[in-house]
mmCIF file of the N, C-alpha and C atoms, coordinates in Angstrom:
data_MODEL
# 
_entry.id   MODEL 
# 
loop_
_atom_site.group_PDB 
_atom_site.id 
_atom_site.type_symbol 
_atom_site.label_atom_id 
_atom_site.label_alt_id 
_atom_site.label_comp_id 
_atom_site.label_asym_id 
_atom_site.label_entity_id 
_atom_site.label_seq_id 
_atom_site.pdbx_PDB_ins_code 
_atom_site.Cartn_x 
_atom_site.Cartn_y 
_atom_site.Cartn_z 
_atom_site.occupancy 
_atom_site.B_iso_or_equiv 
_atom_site.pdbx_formal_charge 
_atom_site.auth_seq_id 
_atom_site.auth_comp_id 
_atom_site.auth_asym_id 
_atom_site.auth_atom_id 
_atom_site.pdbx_PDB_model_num 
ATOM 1   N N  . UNK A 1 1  ? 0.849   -1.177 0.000   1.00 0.00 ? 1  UNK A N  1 
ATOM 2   C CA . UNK A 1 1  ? 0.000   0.000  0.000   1.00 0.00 ? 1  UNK A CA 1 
ATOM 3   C C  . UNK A 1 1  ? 0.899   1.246  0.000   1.00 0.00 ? 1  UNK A C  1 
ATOM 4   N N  . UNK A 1 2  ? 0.859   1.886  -1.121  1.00 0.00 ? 2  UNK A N  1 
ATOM 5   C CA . UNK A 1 2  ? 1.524   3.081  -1.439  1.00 0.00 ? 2  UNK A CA 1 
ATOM 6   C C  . UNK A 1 2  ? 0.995   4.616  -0.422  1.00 0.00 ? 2  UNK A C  1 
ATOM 7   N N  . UNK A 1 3  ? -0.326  4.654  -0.463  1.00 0.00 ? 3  UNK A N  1 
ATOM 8   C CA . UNK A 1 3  ? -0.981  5.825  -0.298  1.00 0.00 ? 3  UNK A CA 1 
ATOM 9   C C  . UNK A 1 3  ? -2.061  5.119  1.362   1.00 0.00 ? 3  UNK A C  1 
ATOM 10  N N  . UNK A 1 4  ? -1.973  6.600  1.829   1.00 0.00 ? 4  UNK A N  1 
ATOM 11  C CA . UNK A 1 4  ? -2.583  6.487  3.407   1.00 0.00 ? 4  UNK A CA 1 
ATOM 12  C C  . UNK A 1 4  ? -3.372  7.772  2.999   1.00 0.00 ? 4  UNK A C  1 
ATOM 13  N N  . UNK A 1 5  ? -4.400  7.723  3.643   1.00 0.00 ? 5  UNK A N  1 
ATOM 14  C CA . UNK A 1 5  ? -5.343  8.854  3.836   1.00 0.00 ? 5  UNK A CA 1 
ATOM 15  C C  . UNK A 1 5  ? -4.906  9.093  5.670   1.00 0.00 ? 5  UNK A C  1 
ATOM 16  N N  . UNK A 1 6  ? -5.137  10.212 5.763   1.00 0.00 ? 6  UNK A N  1 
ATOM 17  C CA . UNK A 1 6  ? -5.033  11.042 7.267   1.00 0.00 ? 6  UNK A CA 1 
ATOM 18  C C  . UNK A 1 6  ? -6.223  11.529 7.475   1.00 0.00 ? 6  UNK A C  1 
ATOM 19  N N  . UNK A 1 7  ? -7.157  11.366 8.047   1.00 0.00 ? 7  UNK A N  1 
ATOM 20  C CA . UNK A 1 7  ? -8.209  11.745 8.225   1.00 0.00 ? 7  UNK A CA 1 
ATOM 21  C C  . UNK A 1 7  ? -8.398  13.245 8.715   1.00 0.00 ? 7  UNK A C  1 
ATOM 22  N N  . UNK A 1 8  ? -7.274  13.039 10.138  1.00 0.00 ? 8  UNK A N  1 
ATOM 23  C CA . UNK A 1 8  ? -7.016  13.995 10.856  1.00 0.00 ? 8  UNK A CA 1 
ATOM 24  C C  . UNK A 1 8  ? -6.735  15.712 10.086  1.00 0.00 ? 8  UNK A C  1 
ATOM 25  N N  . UNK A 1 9  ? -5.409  15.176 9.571   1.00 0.00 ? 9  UNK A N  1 
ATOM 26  C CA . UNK A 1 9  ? -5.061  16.461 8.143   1.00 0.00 ? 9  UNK A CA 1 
ATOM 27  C C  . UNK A 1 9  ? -5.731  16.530 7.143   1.00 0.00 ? 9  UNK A C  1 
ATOM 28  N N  . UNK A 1 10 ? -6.581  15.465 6.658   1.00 0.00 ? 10 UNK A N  1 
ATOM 29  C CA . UNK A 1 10 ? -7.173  15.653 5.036   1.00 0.00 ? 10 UNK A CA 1 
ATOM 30  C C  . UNK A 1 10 ? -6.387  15.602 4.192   1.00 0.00 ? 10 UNK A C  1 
ATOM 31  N N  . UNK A 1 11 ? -5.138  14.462 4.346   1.00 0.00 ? 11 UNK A N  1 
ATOM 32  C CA . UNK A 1 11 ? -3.835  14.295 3.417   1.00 0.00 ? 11 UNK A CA 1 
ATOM 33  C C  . UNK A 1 11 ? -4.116  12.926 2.885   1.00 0.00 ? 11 UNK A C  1 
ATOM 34  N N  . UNK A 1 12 ? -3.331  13.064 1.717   1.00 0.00 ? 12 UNK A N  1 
ATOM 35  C CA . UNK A 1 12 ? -3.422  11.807 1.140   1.00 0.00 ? 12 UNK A CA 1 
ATOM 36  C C  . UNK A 1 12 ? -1.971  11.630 0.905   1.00 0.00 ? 12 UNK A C  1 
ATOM 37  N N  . UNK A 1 13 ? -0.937  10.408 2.234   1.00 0.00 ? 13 UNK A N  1 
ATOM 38  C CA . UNK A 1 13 ? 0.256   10.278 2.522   1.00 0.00 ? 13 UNK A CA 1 
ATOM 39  C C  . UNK A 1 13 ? 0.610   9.398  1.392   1.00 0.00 ? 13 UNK A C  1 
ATOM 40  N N  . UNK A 1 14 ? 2.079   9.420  1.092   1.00 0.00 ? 14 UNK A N  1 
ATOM 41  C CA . UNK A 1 14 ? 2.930   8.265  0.133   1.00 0.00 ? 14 UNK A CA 1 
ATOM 42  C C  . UNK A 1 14 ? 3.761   7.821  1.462   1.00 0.00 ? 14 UNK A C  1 
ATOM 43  N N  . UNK A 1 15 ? 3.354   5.945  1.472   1.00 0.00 ? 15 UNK A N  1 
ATOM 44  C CA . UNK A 1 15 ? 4.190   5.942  2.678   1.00 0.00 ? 15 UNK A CA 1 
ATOM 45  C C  . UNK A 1 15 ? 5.856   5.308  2.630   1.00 0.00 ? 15 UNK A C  1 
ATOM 46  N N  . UNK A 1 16 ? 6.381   5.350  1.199   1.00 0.00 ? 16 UNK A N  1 
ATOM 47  C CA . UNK A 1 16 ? 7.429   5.532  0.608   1.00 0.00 ? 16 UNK A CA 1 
ATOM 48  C C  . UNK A 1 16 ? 8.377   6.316  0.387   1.00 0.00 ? 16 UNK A C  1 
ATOM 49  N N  . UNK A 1 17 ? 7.666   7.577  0.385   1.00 0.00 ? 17 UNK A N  1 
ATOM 50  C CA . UNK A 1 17 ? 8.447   9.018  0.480   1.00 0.00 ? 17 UNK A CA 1 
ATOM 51  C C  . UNK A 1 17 ? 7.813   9.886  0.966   1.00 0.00 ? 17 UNK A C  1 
ATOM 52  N N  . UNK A 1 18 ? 8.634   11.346 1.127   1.00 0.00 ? 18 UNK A N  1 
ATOM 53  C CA . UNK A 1 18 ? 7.720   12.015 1.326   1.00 0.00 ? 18 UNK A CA 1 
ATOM 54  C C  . UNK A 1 18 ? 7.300   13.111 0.854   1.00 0.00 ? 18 UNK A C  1 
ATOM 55  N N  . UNK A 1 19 ? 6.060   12.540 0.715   1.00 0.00 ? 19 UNK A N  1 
ATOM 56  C CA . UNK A 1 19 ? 4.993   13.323 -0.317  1.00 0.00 ? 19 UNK A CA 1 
ATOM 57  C C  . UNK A 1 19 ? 3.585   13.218 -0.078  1.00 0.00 ? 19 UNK A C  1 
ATOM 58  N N  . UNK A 1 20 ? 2.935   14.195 0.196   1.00 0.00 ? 20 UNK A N  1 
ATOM 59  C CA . UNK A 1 20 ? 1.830   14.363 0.816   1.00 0.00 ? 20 UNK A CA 1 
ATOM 60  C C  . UNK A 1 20 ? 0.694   15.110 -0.983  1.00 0.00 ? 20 UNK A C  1 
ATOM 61  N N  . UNK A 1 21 ? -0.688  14.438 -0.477  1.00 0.00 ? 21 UNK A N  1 
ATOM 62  C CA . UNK A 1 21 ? -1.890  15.397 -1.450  1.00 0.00 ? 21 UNK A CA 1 
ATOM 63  C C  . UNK A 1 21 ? -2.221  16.156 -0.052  1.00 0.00 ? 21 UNK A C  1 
ATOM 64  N N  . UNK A 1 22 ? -2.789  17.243 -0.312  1.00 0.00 ? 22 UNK A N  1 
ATOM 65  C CA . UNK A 1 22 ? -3.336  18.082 0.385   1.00 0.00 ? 22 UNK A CA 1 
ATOM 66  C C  . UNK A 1 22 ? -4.807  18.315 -0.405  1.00 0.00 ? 22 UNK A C  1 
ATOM 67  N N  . UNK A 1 23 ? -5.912  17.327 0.595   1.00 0.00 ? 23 UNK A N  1 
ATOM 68  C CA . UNK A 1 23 ? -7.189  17.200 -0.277  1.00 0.00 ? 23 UNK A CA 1 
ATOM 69  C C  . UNK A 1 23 ? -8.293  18.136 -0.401  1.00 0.00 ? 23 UNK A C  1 
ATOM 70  N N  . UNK A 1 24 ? -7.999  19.530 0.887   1.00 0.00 ? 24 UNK A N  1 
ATOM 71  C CA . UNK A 1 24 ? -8.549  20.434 0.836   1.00 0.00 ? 24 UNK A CA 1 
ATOM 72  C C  . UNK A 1 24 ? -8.672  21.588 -0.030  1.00 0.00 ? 24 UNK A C  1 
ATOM 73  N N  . UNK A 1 25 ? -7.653  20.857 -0.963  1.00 0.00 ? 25 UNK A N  1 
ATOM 74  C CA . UNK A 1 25 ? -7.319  21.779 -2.477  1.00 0.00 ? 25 UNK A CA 1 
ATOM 75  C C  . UNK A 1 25 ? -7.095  20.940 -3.620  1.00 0.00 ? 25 UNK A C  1 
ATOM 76  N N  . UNK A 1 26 ? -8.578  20.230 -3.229  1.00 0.00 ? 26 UNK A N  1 
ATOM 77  C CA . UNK A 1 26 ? -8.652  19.484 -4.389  1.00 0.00 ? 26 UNK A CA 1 
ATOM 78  C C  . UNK A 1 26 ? -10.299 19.656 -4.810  1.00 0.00 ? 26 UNK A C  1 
ATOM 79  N N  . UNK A 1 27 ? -10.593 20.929 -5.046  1.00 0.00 ? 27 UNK A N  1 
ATOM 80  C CA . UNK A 1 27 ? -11.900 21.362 -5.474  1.00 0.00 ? 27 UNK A CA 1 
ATOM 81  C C  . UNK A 1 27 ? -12.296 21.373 -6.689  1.00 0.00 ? 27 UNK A C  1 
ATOM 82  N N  . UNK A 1 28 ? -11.104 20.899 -7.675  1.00 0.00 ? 28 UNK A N  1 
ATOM 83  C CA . UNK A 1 28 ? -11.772 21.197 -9.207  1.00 0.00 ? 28 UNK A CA 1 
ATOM 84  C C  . UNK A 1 28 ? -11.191 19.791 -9.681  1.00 0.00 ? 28 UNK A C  1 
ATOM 85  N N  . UNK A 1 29 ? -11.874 18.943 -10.751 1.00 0.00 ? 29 UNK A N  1 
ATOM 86  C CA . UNK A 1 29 ? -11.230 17.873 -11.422 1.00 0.00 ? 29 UNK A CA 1 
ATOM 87  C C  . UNK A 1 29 ? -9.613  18.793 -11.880 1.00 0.00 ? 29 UNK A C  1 
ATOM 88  N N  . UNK A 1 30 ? -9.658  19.594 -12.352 1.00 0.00 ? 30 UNK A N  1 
ATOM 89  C CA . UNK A 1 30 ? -8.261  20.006 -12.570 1.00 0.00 ? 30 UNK A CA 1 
ATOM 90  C C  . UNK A 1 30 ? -7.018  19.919 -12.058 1.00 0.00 ? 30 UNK A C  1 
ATOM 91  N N  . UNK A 1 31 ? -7.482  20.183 -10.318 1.00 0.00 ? 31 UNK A N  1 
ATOM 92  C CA . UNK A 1 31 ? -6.705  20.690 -9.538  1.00 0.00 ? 31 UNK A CA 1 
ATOM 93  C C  . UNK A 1 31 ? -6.205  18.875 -9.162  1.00 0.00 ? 31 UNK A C  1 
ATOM 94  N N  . UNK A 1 32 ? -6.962  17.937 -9.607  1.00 0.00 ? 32 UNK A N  1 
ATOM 95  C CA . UNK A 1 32 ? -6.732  16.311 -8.851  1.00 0.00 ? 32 UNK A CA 1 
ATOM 96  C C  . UNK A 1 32 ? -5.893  16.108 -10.121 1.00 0.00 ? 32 UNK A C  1 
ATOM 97  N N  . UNK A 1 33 ? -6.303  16.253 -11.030 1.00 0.00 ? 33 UNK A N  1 
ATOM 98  C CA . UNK A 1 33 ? -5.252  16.113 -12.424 1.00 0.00 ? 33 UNK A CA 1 
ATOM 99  C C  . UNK A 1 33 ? -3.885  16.373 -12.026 1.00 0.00 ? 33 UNK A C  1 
ATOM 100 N N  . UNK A 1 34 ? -3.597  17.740 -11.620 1.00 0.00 ? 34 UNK A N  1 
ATOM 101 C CA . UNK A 1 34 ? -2.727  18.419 -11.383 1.00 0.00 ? 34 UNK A CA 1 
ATOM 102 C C  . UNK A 1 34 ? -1.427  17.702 -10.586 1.00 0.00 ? 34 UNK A C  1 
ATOM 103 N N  . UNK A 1 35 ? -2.173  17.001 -9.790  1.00 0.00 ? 35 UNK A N  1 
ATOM 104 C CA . UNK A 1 35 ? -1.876  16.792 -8.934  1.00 0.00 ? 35 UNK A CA 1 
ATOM 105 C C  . UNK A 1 35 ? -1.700  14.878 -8.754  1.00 0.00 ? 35 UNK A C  1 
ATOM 106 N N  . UNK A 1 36 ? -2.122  14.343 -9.940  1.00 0.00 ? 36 UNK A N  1 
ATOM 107 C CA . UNK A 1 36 ? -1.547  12.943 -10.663 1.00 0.00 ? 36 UNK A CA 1 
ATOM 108 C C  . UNK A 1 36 ? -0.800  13.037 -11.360 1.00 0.00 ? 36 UNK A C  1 
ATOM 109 N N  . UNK A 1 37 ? -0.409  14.652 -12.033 1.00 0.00 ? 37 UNK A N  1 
ATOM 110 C CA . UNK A 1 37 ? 0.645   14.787 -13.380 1.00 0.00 ? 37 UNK A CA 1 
ATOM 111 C C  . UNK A 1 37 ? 1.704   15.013 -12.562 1.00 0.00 ? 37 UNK A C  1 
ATOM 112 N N  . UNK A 1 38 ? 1.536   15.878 -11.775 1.00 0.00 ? 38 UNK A N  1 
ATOM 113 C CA . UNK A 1 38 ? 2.784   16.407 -11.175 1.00 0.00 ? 38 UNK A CA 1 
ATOM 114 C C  . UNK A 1 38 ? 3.545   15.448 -9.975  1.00 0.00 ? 38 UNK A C  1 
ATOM 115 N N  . UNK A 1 39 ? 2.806   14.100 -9.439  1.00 0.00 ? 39 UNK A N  1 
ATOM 116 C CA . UNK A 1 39 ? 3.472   13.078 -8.784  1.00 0.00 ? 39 UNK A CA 1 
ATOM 117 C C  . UNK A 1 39 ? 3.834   12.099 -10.027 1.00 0.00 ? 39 UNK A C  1 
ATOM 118 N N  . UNK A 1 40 ? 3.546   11.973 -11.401 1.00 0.00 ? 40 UNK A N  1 
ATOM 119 C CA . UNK A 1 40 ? 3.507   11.169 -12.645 1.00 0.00 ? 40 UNK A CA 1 
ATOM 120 C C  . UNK A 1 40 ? 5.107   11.580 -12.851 1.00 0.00 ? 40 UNK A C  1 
ATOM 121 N N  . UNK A 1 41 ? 5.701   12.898 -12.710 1.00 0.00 ? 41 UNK A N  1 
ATOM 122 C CA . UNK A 1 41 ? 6.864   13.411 -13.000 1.00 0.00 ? 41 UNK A CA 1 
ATOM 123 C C  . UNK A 1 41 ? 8.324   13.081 -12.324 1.00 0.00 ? 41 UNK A C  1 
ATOM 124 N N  . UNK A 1 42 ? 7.990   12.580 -10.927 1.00 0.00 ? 42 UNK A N  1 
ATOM 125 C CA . UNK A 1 42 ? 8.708   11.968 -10.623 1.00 0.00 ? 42 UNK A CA 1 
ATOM 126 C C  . UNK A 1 42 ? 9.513   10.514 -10.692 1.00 0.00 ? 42 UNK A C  1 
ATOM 127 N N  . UNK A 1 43 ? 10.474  10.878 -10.268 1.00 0.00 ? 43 UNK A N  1 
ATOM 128 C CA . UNK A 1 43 ? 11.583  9.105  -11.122 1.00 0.00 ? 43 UNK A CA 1 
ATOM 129 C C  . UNK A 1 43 ? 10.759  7.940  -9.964  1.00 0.00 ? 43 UNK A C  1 
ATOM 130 N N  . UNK A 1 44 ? 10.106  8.254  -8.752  1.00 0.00 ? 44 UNK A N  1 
ATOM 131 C CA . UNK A 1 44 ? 10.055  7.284  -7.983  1.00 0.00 ? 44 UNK A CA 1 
ATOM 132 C C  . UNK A 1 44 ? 8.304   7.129  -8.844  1.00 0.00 ? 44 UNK A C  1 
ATOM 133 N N  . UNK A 1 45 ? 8.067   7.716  -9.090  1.00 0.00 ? 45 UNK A N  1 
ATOM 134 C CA . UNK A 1 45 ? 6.372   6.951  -9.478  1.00 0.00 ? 45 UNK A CA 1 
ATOM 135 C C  . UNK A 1 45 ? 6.211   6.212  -10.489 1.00 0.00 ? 45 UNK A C  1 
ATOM 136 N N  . UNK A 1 46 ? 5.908   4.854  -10.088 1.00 0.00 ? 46 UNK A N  1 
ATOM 137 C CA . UNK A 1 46 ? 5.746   3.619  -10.973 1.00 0.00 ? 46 UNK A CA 1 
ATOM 138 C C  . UNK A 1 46 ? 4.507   3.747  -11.194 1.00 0.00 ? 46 UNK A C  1 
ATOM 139 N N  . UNK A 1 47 ? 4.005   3.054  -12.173 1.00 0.00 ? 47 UNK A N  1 
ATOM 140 C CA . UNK A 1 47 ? 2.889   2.671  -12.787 1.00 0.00 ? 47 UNK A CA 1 
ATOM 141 C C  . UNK A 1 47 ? 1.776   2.133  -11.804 1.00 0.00 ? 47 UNK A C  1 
ATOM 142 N N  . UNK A 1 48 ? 2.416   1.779  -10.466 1.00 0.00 ? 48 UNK A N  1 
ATOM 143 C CA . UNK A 1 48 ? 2.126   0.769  -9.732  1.00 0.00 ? 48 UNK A CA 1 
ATOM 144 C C  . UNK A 1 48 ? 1.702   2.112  -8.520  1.00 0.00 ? 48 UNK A C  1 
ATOM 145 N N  . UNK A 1 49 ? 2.537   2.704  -8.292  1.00 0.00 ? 49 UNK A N  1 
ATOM 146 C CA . UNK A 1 49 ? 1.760   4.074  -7.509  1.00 0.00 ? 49 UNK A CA 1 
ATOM 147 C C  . UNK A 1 49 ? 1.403   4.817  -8.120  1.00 0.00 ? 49 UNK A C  1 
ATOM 148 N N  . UNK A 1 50 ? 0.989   5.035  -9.186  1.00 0.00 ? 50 UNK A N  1 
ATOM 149 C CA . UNK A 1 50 ? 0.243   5.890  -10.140 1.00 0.00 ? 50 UNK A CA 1 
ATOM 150 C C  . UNK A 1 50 ? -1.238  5.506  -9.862  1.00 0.00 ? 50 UNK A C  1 
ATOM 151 N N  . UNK A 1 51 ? -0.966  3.927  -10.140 1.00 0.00 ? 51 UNK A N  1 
ATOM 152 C CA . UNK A 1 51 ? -2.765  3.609  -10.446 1.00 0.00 ? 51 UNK A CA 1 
ATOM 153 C C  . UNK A 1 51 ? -3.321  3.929  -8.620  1.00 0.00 ? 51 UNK A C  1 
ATOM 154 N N  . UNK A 1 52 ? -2.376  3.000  -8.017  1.00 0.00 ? 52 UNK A N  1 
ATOM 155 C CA . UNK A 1 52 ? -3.331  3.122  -6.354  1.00 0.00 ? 52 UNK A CA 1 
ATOM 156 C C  . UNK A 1 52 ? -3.754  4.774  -6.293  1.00 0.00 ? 52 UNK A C  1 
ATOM 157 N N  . UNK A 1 53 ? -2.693  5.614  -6.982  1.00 0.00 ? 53 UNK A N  1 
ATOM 158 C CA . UNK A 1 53 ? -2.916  7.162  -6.040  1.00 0.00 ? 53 UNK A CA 1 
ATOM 159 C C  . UNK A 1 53 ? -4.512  7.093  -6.485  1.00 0.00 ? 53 UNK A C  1 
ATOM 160 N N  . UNK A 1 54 ? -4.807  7.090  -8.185  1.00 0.00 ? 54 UNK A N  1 
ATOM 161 C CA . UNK A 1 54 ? -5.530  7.464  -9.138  1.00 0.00 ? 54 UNK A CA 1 
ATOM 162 C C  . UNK A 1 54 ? -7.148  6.332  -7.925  1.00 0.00 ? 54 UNK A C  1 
ATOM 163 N N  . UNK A 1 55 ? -6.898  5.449  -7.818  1.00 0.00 ? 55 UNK A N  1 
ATOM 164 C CA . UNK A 1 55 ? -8.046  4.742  -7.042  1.00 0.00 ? 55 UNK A CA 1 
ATOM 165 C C  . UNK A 1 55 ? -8.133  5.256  -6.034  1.00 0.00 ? 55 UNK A C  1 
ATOM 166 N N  . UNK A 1 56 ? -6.855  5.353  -4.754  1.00 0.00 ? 56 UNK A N  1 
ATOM 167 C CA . UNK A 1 56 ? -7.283  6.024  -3.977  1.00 0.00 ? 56 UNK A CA 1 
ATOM 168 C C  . UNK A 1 56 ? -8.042  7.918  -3.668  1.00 0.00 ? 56 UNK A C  1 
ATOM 169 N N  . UNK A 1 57 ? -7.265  8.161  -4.583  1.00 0.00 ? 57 UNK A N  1 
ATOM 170 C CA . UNK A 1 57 ? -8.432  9.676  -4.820  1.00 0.00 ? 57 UNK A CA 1 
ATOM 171 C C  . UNK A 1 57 ? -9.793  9.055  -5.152  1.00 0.00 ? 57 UNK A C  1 
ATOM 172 N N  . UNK A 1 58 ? -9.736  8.428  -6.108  1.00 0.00 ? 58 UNK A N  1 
ATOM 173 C CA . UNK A 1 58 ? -11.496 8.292  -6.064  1.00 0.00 ? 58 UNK A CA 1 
ATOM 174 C C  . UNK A 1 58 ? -12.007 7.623  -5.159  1.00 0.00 ? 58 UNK A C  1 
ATOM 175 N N  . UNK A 1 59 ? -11.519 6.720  -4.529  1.00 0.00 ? 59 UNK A N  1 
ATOM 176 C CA . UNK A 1 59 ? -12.050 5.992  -3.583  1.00 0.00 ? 59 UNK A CA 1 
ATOM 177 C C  . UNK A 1 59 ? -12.457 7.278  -1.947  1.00 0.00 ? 59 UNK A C  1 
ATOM 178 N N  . UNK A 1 60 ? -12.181 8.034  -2.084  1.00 0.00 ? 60 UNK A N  1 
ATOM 179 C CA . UNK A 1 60 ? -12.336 8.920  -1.439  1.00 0.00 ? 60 UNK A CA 1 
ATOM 180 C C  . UNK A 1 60 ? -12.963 10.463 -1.701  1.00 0.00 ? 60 UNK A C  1 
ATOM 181 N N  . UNK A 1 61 ? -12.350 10.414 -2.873  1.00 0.00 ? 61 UNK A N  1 
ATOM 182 C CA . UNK A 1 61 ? -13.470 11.959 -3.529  1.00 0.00 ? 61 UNK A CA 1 
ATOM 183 C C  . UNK A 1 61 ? -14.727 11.737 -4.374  1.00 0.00 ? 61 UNK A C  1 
ATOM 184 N N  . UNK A 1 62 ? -14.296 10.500 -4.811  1.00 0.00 ? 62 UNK A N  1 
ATOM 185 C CA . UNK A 1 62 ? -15.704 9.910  -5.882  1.00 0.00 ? 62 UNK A CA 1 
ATOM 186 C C  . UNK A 1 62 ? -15.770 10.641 -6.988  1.00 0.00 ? 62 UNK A C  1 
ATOM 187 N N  . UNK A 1 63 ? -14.541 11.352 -7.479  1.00 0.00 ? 63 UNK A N  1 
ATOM 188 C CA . UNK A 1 63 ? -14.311 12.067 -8.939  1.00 0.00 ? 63 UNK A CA 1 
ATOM 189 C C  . UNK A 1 63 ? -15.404 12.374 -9.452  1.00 0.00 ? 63 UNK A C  1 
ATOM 190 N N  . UNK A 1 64 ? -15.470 10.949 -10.440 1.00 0.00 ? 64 UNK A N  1 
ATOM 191 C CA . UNK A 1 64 ? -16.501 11.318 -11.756 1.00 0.00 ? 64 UNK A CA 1 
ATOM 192 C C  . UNK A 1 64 ? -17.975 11.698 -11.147 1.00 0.00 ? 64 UNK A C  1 
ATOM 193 N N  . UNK A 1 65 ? -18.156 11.095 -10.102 1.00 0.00 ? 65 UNK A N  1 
ATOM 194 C CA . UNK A 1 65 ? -19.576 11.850 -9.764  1.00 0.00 ? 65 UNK A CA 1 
ATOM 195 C C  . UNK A 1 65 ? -19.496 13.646 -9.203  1.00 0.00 ? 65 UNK A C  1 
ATOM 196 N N  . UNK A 1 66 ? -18.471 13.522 -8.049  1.00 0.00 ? 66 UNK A N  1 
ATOM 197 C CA . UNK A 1 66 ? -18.372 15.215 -7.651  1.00 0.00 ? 66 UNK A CA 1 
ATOM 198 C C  . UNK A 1 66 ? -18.016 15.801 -8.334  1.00 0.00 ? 66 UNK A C  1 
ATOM 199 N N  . UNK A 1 67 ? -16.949 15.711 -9.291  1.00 0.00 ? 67 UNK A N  1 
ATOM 200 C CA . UNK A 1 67 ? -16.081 16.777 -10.015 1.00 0.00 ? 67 UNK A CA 1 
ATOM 201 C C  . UNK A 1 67 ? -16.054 16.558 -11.207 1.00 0.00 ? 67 UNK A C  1 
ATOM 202 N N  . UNK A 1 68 ? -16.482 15.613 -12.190 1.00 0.00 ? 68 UNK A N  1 
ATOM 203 C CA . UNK A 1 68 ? -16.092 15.720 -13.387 1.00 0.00 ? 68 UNK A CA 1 
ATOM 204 C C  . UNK A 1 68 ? -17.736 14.806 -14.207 1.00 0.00 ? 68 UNK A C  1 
ATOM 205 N N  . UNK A 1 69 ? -18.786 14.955 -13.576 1.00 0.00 ? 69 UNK A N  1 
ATOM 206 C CA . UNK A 1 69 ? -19.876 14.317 -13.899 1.00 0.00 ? 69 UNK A CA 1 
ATOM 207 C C  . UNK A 1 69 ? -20.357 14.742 -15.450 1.00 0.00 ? 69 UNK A C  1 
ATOM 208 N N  . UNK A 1 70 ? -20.135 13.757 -16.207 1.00 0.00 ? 70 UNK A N  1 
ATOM 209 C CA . UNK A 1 70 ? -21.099 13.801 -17.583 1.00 0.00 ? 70 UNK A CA 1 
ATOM 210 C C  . UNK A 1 70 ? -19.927 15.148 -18.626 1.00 0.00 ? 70 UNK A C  1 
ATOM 211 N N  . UNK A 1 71 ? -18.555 14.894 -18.259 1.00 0.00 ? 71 UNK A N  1 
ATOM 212 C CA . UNK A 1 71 ? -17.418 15.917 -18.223 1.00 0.00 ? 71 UNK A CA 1 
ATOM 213 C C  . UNK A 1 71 ? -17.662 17.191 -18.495 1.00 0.00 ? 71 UNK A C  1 
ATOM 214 N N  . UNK A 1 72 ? -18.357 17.720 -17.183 1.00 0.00 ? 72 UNK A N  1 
ATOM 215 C CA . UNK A 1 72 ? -18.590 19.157 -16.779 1.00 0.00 ? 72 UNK A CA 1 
ATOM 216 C C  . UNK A 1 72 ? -18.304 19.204 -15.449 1.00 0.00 ? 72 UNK A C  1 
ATOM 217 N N  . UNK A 1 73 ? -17.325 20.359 -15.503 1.00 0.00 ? 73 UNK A N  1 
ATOM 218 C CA . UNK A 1 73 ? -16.693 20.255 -14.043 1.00 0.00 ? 73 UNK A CA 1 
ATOM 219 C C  . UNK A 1 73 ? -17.666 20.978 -13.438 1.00 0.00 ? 73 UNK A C  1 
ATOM 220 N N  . UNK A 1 74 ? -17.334 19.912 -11.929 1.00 0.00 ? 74 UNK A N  1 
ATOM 221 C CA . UNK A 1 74 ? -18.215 20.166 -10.831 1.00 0.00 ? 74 UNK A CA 1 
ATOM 222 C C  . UNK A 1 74 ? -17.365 20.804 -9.842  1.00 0.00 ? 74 UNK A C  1 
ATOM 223 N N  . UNK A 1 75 ? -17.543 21.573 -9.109  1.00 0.00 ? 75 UNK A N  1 
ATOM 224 C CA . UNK A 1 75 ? -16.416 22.263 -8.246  1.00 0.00 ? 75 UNK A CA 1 
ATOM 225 C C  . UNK A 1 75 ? -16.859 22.413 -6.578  1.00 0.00 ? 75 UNK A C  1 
ATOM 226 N N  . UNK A 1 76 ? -16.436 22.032 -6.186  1.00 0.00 ? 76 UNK A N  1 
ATOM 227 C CA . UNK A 1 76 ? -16.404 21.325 -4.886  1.00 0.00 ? 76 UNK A CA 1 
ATOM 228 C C  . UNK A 1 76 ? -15.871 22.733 -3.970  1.00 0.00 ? 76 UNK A C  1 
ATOM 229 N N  . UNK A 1 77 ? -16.545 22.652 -3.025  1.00 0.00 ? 77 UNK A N  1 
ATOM 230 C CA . UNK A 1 77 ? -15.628 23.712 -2.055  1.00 0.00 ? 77 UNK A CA 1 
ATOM 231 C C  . UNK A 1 77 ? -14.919 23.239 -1.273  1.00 0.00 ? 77 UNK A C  1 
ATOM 232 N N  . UNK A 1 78 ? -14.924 22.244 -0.925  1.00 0.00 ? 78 UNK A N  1 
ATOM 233 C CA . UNK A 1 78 ? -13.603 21.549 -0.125  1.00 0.00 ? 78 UNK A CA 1 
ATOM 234 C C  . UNK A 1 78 ? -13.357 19.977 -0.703  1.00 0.00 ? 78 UNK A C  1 
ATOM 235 N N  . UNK A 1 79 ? -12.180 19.390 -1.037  1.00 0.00 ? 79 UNK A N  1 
ATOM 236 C CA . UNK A 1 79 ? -12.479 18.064 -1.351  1.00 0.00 ? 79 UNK A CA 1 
ATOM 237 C C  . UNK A 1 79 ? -12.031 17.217 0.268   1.00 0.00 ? 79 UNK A C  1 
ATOM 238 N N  . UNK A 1 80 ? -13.038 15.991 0.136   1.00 0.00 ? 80 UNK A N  1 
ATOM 239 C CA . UNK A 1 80 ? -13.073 15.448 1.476   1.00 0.00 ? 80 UNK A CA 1 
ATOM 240 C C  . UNK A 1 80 ? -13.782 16.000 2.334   1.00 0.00 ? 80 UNK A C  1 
# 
């Protein structure tokens, strides 16, 4: 298991390195994009922590229904 949710902070931990999502600024499908491209860029992200991050955000924000439903962004005022 690559990725930990913090309930406490509203983080979404890598427990490999360190590297934190900060989910309270994750209000626009954009901003979650942003934020799979820009951990995608690093030499340590495998294919293999790519996909968990990509499940675990949804498994927790529920994407395509809150933010990106019928692909019209939905914009969230806080994610989580």
């Amino acid at each position: 298991m690559y990725w930990i949710y913090n309930k406490k902070h509203k983080i979404l931990d890598c427990t490999i390195h360190n590297y934190w999502i900060d989910l309270k600024r994750c209000k626009t499908s954009a901003q979650i994009l942003d934020w799979i491209i820009q951990i995608s860029h690093k030499n340590w992200a495998t294919n293999e922590i790519l996909g968990e991050l990509v499940k675990s955000l949804d498994n927790l924000l529920n994407i395509q229904e809150n933010y990106c439903s019928g692909g019209t962004e939905q914009t969230k005022k806080e994610g989580v």
